[in-house]
Phi, psi and omega in degrees: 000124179293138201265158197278154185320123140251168170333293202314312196309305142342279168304331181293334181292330194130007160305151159239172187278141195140186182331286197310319162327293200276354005088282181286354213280295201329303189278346151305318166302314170260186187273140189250299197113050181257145134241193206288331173298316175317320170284329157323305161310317186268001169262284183306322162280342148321302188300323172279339177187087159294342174281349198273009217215346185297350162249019200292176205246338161205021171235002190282338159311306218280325164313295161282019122295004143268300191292339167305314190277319160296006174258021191258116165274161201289322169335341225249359198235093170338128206281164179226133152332104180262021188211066168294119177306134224274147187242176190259127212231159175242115172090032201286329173307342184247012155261151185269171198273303165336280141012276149346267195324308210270004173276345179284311216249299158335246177021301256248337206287157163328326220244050182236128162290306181171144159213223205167115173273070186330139165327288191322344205302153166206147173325147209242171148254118167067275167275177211273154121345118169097355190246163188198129171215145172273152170216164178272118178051035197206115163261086203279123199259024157280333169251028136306280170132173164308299174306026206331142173067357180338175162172156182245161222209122148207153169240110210262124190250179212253037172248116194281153203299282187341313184313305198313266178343317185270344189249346133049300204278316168304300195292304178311296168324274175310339182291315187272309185294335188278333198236138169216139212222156173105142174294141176084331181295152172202192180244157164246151175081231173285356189249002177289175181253166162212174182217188168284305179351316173288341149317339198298109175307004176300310159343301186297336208300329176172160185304337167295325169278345199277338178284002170266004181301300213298316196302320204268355173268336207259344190259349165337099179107333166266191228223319215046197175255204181085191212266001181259134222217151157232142211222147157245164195197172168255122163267147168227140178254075194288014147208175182273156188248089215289338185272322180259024195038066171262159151256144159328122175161187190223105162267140185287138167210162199221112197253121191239165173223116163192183181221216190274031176068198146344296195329263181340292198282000156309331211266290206306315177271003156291293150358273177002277206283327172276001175281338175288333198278331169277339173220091189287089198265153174281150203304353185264000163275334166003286235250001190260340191308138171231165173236173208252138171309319197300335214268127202298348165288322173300310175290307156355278174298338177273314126338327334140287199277312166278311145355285202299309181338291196316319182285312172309300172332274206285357168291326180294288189345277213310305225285300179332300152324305159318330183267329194284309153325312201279330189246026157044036168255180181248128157289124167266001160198171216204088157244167192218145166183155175227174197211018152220123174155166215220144187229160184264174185176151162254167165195147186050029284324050160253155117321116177205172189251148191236124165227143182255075178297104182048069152200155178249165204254102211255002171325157206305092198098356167263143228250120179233128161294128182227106132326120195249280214201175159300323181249008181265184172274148167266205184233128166257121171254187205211109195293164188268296207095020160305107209270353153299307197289349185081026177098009229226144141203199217287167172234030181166183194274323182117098178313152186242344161232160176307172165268004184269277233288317198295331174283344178240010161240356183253134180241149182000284192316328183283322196274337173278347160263352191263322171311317188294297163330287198267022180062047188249119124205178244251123117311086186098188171096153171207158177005296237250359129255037152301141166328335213259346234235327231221144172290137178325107187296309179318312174291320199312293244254332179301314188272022160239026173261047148278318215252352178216166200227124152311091194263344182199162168207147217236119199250136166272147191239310172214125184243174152206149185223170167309127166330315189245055188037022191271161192231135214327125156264000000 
């Protein structure tokens, strides 16, 4: 078998990365009757004279989306701000210059205020994983994310750490029956959950939310796949903590990480592709396409958007309520926050939309979760209110590798001694979310103790994640 065709292969022929790239990637994926030297040969001549290919039979997409894009004038494009005012980055030494790169190009846009860069950041789909930027009247639903409403859930119960340790078996039990994981999975039947959420007139918004209802019922209450997980863990309170009335001590607790499913992500690539078809960005801003709030699409998607939110809530609620039953405890605090997603907020005595794609949102006094890894601790925090930072600081420790590199430098045995090591165990999972996949949570939190006050911290014990690591469609 001939190894298949990628970007690299491509560019090295005279491609650059962007539309056209993602065009030819495309035609490459089923079978034409080609083979790979042959398709090679057929990239390099397209790429040399695309007028000769316009009626070819399986390359005439990729042509004329060439000769389209050389007739294309800056006219044809919103102009992006070439002298962008500087935003504030955290932790710059653990972002990779992608990252970077692509918050420099957020900065650039008409509708960009000011923005702010997490330790955790890492490259994206249009703003960075970890960027959080305001804009005036305008939402952009890449810098949102896919996941819309993403979010983290925790519950701290009246079970002393030593219980965990004698019931293991209990927990595992109960770990498994209460949580469901994998991109696409739901429930069918006498087993669905139900909320109000589904009542929610947000539906009614027009025939594309309302034909997601069903998907958002059957996924109700489940985890998806990805990086999302449900845990059991030890909290600890090295003093007592007077807002949430804890005393000092180490509690059995229960931490979830997911977001709006399906749901969210049908929402999230619809948007999208019409914020593009309407606002005709130069291609490295592309992914940046926004909608103006005034505009019935923008009010559409904002709904749209709070709908999902509303919904990642209640899927956390359901699974927390079921474990809170099962294991016959009491909760003694409840904290919730998410971290894709866009708030009206002022700054500077304006109105503007702020959004945190993988940030948690850290205004003064406000109570946040920051998650390190399967075997690190995460943070129960407490926000500062830094009017650089937008309010904001990280929502996790932040991959230091891809999910390709990580399947292809971590092997079992790495992942199984290190589980082994900190007393983790693993449900689920695949690589390519091992611990070693993921940044020092510890340097992440050294470089925000600015935007935040550390109230407690959460050793994880027993996680689960999706069987095949797989991730939300």
């Amino acid at each position: 078998m001939s190894t298949p065709i990628n970007g690299n292969d491509l560019i090295a022929l005279g491609y650059t990365e962007g539309a056209i790239l993602g065009i030819a990637l495309k035609i490459n994926r089923g079978r034409n009757g080609f083979n790979r030297e042959q398709m090679m040969e057929h990239y390099a001549a397209v790429l040399a004279s695309p007028e000769d290919y316009l009626d070819h039979k399986v390359f005439a997409k990729l042509a004329v989306a060439m000769i389209e894009k050389a007739n294309e004038k800056p006219e044809d494009f919103i102009a992006l701000n070439e002298n962008p005012d500087a935003y504030s980055v955290y932790g710059a030494d653990y972002i990779e210059e992608g990252a970077q790169k692509q918050m420099q190009v957020a900065m650039k846009l008409p509708v960009t205020v000011a923005g702010a860069l997490m330790p955790d950041a890492h490259q994206g789909y249009g703003l960075p994983i970890g960027g959080v930027l305001a804009t005036k009247n305008a939402i952009i639903p890449y810098g949102v994310g896919v996941d819309i409403g993403c979010r983290m859930a925790l519950s701290v119960y009246d079970i002393p750490e030593d219980f965990y340790y004698e019931n293991e078996h209990k927990f595992k039990r109960e770990l498994i029956a209460h949580s469901k994981f994998g991109a696409g999975h739901g429930f069918t039947g006498q087993y669905k959950s139900d909320h109000l959420v589904l009542q929610d007139a947000g539906f009614d918004t027009n025939p594309f939310i309302k034909n997601l209802k069903d998907k958002a019922w059957s996924q109700l209450g489940t985890s998806g796949g990805g990086n999302h997980f449900v845990e059991f863990g030890i909290m600890e309170f090295e003093k007592d903590d007077a807002i949430l009335n804890i005393p000092k001590g180490r509690y059995v607790a229960l931490l979830t990480h997911s977001g709006s499913r399906g749901f969210g992500a049908t929402i999230a690539g619809h948007y999208t592709k019409l914020a593009k078809d309407v606002c005709k960005l130069p291609e490295v801003a592309q992914n940046l396409a926004y909608l103006d709030l005034n505009s019935d699409l923008g009010q559409e998607y904002w709904i749209a958007m709070n709908l999902a939110g509303d919904y990642a809530s209640a899927c956390h609620e359901i699974i927390h309520n079921k474990m809170e039953r099962a294991l016959g405890a009491t909760v003694l605090a409840k904290v919730e926050n998410h971290h894709n997603f866009a708030w009206k907020e002022m700054y500077n005595g304006e109105e503007v939309i702020v959004h945190r794609k993988g940030a948690t949102p850290a205004a003064e006094g406000v109570m946040g979760i920051i998650p390190g890894s399967m075997t690190a601790p995460g943070f129960l925090v407490r926000g500062k209110g830094e009017a650089n930072a937008l309010n904001s600081a990280s929502h996790g420790a932040g991959r230091q590798m891809s999910r390709t590199q990580a399947i292809k430098n971590i092997t079992k045995n790495d992942m199984k001694a290190i589980l082994k090591d900190h007393g983790v165990t693993l449900i689920g999972a695949g690589l390519d979310e091992a611990p070693m996949a993921y940044k020092d949570i510890n340097l992440v939190m050294a470089s925000q103790q600015e935007l935040v006050d550390v109230v407690a911290k959460f050793t994880p014990k027993m996680v689960r994640m999706a069987d095949d690591g797989s991730r939300e469609d």
